[in-house]
N, C-alpha and C positions, 0 to 999 in steps of 0.2 A: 797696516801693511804698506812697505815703501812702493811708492809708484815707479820711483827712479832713487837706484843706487850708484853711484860713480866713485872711484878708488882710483888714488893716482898711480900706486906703484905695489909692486910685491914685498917689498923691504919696507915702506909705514902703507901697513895693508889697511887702518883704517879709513875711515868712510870718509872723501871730503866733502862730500854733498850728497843729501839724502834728501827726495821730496815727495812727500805723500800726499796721501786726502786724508782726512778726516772727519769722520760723518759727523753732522749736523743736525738737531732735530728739528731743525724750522728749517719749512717748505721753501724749496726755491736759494737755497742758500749752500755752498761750495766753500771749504774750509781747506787748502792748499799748503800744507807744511813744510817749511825747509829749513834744514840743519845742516851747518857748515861753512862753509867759504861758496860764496857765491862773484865769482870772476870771469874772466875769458873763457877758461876751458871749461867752467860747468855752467856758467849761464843757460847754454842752450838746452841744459837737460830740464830748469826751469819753465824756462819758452816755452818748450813743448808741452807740460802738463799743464801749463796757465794757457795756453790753446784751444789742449783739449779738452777741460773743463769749461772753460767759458764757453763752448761753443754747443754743451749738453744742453739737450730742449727742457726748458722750465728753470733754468739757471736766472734769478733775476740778482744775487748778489755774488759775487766770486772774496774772499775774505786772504789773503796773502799772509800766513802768519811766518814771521821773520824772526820772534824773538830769540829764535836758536842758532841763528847766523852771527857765527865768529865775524866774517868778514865781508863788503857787500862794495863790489868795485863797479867802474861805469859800464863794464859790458850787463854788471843783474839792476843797475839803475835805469837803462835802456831798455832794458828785457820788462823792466816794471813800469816806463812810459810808455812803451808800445801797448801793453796790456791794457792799459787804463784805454790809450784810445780804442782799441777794438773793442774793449768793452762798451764805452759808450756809446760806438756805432750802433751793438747790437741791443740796447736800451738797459745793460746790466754795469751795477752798481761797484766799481772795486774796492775792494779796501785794503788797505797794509796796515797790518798791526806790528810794531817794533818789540814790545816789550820793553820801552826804554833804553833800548840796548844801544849806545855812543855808534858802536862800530856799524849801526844803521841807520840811525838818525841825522847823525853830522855829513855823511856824504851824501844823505838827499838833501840835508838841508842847503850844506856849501855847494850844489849844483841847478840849484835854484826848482828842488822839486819838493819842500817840504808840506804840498797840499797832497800827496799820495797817500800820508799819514792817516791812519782813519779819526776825523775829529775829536770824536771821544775820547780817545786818549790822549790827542795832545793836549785836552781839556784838564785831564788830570796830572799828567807825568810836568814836571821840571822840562824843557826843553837845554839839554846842555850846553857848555860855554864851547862851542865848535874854533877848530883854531885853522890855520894852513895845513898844517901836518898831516889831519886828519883827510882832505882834500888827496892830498899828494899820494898818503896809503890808500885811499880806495881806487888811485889813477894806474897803482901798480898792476900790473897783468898775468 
């Protein structure tokens, strides 16, 4: 069930950001989904569920899955810094899972935040060949 649904316009009435929960069977662990373009305008709809999740009592891991994100510009790389520090103010654990996906990886990585990644998978995936370009597309707004 989408926690937050946002749609740009009546004429492409589909979804540009959608982010959910996902239940989890292990205790203490928050599964946060988001599909679409994550920018300016929908960052904040982000924000708010990685807020209000992290801030549930017995929350000790918050898990960020991203790998369904077409697009992930500096307003949702901010939105995923800020996360991580609250989180570890309040002693819980983040992790962003990519799914390998370029269009998430390359702009944390050319912003100098490729430790958000959850280890594990950058254990396993190819880290790709990031260029300028890709920098420049996620600066777009």
């Amino acid at each position: 069930m989408p926690h937050t649904l946002l749609r740009r316009s009546v004429a492409n009435a589909g979804p540009v950001l959608s982010v959910s929960t996902v239940t989890d069977p292990r205790p203490g662990r928050v599964v946060v989904e988001a599909v679409g373009e994550v920018d300016s305008s929908t960052a904040p709809v982000l924000d708010i569920c990685l807020r209000s999740q992290a801030s549930q009592p017995g929350v000790r891991e918050l898990v960020v899955d991203l790998a369904r994100v077409t697009f992930l510009g500096t307003a949702g790389i901010e939105v995923l810094v800020q996360a991580d520090r609250r989180c570890r103010g309040r002693g819980v654990r983040l992790v962003v899972r990519t799914g390998g996906r370029r269009a998430v990886l390359c702009p944390l990585q050319l912003t100098g935040h490729p430790g958000l990644v959850d280890p594990h998978e950058r254990g396993r995936r190819p880290v790709p060949e990031c260029e300028e370009h890709d920098v420049v597309a996620a600066a777009r707004q």
